[in-house]
mmJSON file of the N, C-alpha and C atoms, coordinates in Angstrom:
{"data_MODEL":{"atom_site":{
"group_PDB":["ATOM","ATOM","ATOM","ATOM","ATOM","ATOM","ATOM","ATOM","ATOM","ATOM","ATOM","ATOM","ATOM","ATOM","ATOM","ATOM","ATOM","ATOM","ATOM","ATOM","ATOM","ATOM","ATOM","ATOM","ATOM","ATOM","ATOM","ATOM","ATOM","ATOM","ATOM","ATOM","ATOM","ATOM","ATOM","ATOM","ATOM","ATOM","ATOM","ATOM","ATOM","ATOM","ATOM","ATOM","ATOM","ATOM","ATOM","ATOM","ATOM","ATOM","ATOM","ATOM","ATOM","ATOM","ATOM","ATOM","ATOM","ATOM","ATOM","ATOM","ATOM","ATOM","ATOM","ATOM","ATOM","ATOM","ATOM","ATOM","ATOM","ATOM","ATOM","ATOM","ATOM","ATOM","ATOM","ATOM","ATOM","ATOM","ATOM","ATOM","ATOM","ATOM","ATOM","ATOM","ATOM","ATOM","ATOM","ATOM","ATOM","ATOM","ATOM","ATOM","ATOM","ATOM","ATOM","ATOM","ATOM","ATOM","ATOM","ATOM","ATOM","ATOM","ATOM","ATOM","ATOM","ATOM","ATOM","ATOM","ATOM","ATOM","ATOM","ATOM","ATOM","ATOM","ATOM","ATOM","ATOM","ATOM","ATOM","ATOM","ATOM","ATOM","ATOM","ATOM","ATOM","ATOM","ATOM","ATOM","ATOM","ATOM","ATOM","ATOM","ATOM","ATOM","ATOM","ATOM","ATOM","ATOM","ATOM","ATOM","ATOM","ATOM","ATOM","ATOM","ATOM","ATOM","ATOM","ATOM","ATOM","ATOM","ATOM","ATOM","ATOM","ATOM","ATOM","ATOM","ATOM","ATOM","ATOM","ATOM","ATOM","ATOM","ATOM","ATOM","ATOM","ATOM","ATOM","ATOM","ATOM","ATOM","ATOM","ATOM","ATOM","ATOM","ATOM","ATOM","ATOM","ATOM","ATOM","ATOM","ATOM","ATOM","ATOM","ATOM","ATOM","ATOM","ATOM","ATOM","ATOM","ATOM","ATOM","ATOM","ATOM","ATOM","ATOM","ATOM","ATOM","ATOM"],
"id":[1,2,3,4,5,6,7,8,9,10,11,12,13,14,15,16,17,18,19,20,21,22,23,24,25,26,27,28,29,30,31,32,33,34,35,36,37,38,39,40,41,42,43,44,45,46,47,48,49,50,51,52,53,54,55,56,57,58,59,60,61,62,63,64,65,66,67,68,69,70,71,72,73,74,75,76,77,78,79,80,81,82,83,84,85,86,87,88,89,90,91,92,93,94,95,96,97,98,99,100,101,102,103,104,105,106,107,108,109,110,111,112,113,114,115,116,117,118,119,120,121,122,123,124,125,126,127,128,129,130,131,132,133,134,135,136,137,138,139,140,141,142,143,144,145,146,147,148,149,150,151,152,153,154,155,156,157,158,159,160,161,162,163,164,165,166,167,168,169,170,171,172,173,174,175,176,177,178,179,180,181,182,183,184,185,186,187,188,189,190,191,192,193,194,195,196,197,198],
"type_symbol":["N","C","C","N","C","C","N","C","C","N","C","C","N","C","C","N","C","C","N","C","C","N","C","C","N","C","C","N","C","C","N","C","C","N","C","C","N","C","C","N","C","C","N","C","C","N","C","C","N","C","C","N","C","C","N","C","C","N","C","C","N","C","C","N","C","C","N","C","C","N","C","C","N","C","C","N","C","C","N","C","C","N","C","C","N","C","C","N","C","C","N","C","C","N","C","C","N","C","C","N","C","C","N","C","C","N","C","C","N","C","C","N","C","C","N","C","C","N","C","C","N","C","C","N","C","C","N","C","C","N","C","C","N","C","C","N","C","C","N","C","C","N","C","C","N","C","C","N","C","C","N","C","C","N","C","C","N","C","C","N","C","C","N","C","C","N","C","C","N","C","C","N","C","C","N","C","C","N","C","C","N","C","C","N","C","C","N","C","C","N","C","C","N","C","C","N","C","C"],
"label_atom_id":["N","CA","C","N","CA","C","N","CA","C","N","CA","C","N","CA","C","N","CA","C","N","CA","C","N","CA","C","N","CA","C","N","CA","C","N","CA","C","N","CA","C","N","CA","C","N","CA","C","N","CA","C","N","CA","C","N","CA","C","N","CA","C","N","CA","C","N","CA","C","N","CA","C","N","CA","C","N","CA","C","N","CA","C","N","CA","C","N","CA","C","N","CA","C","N","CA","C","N","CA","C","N","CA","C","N","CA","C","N","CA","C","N","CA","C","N","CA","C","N","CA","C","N","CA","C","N","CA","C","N","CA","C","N","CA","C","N","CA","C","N","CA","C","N","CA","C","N","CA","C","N","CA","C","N","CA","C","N","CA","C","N","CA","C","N","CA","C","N","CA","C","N","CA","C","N","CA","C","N","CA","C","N","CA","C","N","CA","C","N","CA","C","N","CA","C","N","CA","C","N","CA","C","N","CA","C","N","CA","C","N","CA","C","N","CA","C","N","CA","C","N","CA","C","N","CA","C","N","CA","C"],
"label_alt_id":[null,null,null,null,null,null,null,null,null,null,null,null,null,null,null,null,null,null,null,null,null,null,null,null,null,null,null,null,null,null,null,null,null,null,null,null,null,null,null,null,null,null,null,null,null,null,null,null,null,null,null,null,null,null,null,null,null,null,null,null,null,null,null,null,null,null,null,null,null,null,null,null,null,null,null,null,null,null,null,null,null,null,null,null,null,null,null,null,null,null,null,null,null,null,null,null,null,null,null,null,null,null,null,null,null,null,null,null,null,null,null,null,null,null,null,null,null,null,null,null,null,null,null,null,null,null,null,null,null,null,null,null,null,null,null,null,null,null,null,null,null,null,null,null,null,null,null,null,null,null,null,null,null,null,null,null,null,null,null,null,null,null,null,null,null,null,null,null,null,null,null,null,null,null,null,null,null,null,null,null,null,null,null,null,null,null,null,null,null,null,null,null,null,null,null,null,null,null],
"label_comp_id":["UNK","UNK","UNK","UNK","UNK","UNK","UNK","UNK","UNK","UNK","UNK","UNK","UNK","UNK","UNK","UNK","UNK","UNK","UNK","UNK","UNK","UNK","UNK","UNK","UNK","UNK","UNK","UNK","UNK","UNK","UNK","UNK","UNK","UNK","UNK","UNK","UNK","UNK","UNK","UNK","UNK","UNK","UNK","UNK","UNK","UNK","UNK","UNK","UNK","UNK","UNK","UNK","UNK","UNK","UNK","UNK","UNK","UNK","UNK","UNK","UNK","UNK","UNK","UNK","UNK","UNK","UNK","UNK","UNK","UNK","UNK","UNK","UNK","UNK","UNK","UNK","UNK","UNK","UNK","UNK","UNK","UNK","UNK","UNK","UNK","UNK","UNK","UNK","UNK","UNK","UNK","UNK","UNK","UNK","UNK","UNK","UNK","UNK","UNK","UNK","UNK","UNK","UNK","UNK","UNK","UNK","UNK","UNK","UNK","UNK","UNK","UNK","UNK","UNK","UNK","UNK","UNK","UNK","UNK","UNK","UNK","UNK","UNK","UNK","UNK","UNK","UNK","UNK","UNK","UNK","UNK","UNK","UNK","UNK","UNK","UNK","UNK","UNK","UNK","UNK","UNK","UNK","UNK","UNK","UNK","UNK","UNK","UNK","UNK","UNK","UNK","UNK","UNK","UNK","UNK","UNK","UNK","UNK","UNK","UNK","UNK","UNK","UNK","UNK","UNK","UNK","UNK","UNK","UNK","UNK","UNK","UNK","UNK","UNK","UNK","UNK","UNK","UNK","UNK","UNK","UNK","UNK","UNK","UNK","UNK","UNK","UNK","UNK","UNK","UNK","UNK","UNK","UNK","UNK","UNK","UNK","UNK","UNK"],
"label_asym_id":["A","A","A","A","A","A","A","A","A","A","A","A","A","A","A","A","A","A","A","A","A","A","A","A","A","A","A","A","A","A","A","A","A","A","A","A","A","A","A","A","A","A","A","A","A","A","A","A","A","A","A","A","A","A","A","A","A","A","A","A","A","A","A","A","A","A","A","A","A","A","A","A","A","A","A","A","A","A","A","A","A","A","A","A","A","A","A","A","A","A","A","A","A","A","A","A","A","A","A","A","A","A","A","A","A","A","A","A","A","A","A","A","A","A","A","A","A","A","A","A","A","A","A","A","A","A","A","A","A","A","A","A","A","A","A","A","A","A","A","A","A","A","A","A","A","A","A","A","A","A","A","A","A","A","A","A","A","A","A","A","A","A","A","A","A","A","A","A","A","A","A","A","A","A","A","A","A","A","A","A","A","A","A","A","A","A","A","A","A","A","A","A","A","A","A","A","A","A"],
"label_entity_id":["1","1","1","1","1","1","1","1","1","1","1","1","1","1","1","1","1","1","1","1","1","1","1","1","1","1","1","1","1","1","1","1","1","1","1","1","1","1","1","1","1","1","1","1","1","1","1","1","1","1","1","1","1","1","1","1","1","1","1","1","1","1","1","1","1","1","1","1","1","1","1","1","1","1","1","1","1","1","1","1","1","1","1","1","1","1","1","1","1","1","1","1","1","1","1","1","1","1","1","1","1","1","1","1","1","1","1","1","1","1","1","1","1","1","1","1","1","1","1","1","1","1","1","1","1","1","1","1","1","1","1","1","1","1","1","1","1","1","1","1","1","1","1","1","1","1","1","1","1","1","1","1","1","1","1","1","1","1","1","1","1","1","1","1","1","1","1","1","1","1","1","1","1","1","1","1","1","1","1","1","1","1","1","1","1","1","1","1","1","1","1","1","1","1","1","1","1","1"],
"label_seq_id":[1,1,1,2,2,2,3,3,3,4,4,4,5,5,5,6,6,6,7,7,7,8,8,8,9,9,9,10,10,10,11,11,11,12,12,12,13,13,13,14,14,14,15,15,15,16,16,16,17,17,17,18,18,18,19,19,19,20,20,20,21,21,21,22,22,22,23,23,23,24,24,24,25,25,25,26,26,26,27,27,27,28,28,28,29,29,29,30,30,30,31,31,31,32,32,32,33,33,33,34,34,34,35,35,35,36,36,36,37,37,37,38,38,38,39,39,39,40,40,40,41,41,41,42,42,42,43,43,43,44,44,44,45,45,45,46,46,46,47,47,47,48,48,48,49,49,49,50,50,50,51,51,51,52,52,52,53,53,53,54,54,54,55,55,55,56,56,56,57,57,57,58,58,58,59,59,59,60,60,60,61,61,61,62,62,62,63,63,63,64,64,64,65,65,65,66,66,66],
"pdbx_PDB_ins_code":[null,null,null,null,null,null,null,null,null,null,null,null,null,null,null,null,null,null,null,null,null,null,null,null,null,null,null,null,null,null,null,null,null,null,null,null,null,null,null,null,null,null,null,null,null,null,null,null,null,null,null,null,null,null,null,null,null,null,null,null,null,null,null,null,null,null,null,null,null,null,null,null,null,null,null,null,null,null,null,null,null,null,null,null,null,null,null,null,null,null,null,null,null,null,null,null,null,null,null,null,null,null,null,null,null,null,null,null,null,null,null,null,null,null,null,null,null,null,null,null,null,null,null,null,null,null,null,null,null,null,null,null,null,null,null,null,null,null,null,null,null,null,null,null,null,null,null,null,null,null,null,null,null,null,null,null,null,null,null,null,null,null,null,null,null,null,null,null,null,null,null,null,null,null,null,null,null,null,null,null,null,null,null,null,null,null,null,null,null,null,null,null,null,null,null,null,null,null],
"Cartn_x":[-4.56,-4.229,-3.057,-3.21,-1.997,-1.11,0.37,1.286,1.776,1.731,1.658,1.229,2.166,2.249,1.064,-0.252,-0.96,-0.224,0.935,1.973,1.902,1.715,1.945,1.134,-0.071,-1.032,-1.373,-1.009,-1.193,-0.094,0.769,2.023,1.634,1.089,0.881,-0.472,-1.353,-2.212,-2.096,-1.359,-0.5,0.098,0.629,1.551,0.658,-0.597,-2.176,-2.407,-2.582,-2.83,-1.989,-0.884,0.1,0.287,0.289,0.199,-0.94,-2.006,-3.216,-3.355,-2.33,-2.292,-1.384,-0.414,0.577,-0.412,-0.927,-1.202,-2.05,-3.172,-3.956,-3.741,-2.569,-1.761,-1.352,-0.523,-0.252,-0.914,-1.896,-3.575,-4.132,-4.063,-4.268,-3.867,-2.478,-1.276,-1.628,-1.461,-2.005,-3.324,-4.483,-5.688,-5.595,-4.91,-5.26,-4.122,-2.77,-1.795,-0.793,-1.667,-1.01,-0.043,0.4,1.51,3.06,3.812,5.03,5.636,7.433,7.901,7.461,7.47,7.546,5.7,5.185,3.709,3.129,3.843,3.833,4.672,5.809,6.538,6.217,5.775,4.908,3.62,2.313,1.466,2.075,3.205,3.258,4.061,4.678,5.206,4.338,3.053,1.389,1.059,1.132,0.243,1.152,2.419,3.096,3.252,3.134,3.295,1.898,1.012,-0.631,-0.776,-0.168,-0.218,1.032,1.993,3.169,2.285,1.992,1.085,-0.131,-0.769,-2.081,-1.541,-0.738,0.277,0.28,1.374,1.764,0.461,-0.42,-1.842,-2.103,-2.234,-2.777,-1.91,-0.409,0.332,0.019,0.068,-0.107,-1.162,-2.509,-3.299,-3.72,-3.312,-3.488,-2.12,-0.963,-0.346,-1.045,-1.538,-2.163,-3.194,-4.096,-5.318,-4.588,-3.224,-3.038,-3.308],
"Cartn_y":[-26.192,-25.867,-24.885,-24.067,-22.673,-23.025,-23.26,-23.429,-21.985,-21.176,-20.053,-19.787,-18.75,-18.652,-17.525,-17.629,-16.319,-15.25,-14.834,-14.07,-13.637,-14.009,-13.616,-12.583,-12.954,-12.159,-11.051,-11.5,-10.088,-8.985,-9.064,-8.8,-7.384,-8.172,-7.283,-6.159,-6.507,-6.221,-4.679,-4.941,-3.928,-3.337,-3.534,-2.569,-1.324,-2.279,-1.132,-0.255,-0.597,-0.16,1.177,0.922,1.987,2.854,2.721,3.331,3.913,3.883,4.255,5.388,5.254,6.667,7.447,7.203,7.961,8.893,8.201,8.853,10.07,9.437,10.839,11.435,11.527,12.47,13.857,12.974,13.73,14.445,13.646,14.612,15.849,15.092,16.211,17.691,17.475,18.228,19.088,18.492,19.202,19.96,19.577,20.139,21.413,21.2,22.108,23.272,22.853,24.02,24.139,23.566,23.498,22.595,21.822,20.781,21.488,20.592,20.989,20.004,19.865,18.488,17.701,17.252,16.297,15.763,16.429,16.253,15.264,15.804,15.218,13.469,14.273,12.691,11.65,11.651,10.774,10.281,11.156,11.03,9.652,10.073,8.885,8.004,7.659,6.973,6.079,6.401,5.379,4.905,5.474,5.216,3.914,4.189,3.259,2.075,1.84,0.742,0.147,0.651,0.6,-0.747,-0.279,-0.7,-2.364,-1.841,-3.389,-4.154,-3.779,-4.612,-5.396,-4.92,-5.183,-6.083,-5.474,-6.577,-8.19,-7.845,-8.888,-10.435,-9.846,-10.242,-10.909,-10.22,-10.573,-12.01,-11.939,-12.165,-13.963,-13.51,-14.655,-15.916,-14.756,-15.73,-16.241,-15.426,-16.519,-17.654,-17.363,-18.871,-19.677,-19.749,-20.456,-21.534,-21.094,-21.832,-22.708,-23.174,-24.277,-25.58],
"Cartn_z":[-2.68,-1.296,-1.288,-0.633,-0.712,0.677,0.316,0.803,1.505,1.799,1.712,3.525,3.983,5.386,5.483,6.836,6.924,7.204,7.238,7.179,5.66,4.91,3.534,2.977,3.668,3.632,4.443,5.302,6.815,6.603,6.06,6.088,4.717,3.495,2.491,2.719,3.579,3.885,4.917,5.699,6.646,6.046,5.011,3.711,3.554,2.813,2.209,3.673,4.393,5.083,5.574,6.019,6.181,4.836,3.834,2.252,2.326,2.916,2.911,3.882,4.998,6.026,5.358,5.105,4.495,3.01,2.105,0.88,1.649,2.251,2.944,3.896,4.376,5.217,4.192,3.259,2.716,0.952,1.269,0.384,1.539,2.398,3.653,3.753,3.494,3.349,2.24,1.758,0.002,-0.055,0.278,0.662,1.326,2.471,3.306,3.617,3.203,3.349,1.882,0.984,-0.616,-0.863,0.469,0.24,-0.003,-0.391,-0.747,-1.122,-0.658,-1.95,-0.863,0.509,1.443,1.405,1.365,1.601,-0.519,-1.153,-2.589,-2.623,-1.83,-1.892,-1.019,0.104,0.901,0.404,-0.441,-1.023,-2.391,-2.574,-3.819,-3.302,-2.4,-1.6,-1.182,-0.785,-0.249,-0.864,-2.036,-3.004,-3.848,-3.862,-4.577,-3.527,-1.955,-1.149,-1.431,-1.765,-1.901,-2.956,-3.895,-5.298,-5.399,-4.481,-4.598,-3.822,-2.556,-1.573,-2.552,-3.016,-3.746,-4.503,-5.275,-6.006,-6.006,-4.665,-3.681,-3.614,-3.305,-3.373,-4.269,-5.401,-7.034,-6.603,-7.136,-7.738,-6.464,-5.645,-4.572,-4.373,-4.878,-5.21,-6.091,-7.001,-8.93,-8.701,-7.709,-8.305,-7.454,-6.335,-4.997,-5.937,-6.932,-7.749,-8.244,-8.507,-8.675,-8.401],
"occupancy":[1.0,1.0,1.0,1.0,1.0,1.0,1.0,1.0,1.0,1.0,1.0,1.0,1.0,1.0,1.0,1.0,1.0,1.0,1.0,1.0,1.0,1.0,1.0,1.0,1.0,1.0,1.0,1.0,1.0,1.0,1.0,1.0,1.0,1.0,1.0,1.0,1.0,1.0,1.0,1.0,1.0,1.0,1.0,1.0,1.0,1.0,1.0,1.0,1.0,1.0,1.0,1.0,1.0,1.0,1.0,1.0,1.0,1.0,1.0,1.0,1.0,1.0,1.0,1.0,1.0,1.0,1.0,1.0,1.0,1.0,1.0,1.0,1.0,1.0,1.0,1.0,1.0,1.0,1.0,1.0,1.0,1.0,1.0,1.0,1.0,1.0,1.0,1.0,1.0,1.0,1.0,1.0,1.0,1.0,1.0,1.0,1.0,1.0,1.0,1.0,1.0,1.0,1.0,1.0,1.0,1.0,1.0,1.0,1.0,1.0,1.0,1.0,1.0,1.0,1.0,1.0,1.0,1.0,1.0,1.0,1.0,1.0,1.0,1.0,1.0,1.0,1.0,1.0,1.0,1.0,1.0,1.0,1.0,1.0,1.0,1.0,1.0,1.0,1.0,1.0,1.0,1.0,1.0,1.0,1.0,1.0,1.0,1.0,1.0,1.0,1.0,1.0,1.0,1.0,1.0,1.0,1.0,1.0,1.0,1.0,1.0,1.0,1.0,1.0,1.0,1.0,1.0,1.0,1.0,1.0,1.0,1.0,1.0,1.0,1.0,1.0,1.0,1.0,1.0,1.0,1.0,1.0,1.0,1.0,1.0,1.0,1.0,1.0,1.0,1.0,1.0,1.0,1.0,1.0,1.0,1.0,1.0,1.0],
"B_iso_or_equiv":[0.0,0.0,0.0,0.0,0.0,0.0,0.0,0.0,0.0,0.0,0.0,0.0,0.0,0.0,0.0,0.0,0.0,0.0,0.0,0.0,0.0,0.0,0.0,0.0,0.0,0.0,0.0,0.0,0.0,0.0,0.0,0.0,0.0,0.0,0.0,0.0,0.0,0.0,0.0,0.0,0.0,0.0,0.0,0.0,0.0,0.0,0.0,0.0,0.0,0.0,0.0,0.0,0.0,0.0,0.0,0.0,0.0,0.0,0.0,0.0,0.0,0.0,0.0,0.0,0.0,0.0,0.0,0.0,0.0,0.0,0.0,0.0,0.0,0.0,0.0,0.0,0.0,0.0,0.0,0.0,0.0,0.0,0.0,0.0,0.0,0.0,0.0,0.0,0.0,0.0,0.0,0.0,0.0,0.0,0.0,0.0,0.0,0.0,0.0,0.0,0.0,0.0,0.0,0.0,0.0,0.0,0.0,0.0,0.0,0.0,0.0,0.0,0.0,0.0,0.0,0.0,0.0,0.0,0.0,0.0,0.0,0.0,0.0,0.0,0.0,0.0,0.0,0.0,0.0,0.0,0.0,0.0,0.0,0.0,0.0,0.0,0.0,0.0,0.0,0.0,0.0,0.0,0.0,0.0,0.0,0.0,0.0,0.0,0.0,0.0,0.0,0.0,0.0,0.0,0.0,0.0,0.0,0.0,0.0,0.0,0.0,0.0,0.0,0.0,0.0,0.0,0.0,0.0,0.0,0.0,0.0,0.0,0.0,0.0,0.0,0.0,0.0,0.0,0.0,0.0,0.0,0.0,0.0,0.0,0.0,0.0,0.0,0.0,0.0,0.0,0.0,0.0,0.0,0.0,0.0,0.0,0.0,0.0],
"pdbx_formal_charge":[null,null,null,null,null,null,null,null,null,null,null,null,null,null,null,null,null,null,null,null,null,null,null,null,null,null,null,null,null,null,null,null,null,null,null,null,null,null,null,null,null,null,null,null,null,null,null,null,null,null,null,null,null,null,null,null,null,null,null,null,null,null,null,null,null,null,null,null,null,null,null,null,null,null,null,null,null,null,null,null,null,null,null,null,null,null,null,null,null,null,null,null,null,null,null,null,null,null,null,null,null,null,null,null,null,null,null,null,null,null,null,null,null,null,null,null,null,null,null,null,null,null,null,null,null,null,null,null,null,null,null,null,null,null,null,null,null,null,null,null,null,null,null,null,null,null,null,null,null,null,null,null,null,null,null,null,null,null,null,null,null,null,null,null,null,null,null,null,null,null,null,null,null,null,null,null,null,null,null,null,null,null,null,null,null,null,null,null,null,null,null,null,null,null,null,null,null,null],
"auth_seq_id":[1,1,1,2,2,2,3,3,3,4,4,4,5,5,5,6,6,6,7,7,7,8,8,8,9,9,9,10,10,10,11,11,11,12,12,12,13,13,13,14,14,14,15,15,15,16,16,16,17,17,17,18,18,18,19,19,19,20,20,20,21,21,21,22,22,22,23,23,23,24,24,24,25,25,25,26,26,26,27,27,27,28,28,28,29,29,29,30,30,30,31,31,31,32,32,32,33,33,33,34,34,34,35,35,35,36,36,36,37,37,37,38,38,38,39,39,39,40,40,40,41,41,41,42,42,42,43,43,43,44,44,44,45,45,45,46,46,46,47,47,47,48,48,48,49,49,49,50,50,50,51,51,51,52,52,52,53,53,53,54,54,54,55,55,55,56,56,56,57,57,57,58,58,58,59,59,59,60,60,60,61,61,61,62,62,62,63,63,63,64,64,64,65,65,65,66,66,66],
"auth_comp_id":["UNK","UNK","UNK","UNK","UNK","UNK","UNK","UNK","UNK","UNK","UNK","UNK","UNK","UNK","UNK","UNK","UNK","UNK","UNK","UNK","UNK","UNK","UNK","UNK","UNK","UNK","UNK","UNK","UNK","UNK","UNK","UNK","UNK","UNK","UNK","UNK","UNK","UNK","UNK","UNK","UNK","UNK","UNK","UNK","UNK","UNK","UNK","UNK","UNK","UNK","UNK","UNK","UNK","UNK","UNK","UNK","UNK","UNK","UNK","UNK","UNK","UNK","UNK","UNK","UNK","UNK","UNK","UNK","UNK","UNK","UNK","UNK","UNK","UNK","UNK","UNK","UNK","UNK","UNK","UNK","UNK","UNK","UNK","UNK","UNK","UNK","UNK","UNK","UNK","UNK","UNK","UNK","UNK","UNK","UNK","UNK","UNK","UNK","UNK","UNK","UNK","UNK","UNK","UNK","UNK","UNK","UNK","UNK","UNK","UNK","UNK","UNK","UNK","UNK","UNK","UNK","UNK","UNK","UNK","UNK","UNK","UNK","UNK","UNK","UNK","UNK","UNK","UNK","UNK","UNK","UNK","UNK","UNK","UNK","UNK","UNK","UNK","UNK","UNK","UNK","UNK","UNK","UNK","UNK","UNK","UNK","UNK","UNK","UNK","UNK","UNK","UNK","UNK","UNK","UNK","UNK","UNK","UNK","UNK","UNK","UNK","UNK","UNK","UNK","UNK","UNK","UNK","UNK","UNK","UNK","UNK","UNK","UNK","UNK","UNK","UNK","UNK","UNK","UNK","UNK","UNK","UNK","UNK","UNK","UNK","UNK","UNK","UNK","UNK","UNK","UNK","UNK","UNK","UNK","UNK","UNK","UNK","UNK"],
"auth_asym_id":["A","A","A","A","A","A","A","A","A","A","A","A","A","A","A","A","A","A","A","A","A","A","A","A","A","A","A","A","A","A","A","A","A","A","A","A","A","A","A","A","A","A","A","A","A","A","A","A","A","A","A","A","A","A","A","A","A","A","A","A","A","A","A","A","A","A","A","A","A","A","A","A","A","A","A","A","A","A","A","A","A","A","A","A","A","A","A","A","A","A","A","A","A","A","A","A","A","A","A","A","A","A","A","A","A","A","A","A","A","A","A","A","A","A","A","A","A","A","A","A","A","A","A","A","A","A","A","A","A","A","A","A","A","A","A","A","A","A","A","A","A","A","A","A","A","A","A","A","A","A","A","A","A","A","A","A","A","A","A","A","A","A","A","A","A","A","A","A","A","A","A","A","A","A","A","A","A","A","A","A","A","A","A","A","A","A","A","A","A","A","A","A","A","A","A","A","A","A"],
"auth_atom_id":["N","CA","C","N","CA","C","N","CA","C","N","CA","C","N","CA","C","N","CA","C","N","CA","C","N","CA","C","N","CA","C","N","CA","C","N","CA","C","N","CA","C","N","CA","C","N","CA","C","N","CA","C","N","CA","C","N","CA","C","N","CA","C","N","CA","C","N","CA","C","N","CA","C","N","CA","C","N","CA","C","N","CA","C","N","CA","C","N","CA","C","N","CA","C","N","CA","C","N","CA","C","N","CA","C","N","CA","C","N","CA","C","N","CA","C","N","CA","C","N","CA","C","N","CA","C","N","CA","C","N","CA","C","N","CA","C","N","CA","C","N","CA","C","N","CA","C","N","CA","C","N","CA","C","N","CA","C","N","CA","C","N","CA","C","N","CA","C","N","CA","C","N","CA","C","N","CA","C","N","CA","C","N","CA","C","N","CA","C","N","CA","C","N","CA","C","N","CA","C","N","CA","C","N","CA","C","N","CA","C","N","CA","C","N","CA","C","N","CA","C","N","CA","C","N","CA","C","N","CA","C"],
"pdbx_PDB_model_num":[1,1,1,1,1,1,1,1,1,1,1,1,1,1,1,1,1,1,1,1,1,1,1,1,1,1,1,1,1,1,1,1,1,1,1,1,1,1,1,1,1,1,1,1,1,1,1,1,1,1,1,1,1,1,1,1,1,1,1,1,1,1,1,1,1,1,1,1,1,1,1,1,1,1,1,1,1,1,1,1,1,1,1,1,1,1,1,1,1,1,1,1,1,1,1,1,1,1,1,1,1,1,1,1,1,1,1,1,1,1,1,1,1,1,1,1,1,1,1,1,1,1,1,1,1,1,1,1,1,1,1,1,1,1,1,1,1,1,1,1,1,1,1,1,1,1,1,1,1,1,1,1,1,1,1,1,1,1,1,1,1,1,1,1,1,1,1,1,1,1,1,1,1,1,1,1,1,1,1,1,1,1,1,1,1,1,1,1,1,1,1,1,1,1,1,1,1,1]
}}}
């Protein structure tokens, strides 16, 4: 039984999500006007909230199978 608030989950989930506008905003950026440092650093900025979020997840529900 997972002790664990649906907050825990909604919360990381909304992370991906926002990491997910941000990266292709700024793929967008990049695509279409060659980008620059702001359009590069937002792109890995998504991508890295993408990846802790997901994380977050993993990490949440392998201890939960206890």
């Amino acid at each position: 039984m997972s002790s664990h608030s649906p907050l825990f989950y909604v919360l990381p989930g909304l992370a991906i999500a926002m990491g997910l506008i941000f990266a292709a905003a700024g793929i967008g950026d990049i695509a279409n006007y060659g980008g620059g440092v702001a359009a590069w650093l937002y792109t890995i900025f998504g991508l890295a909230v993408v990846i802790v979020g997901a994380g977050v997840i993993g990490v949440s529900r392998g201890s939960s199978s206890e």
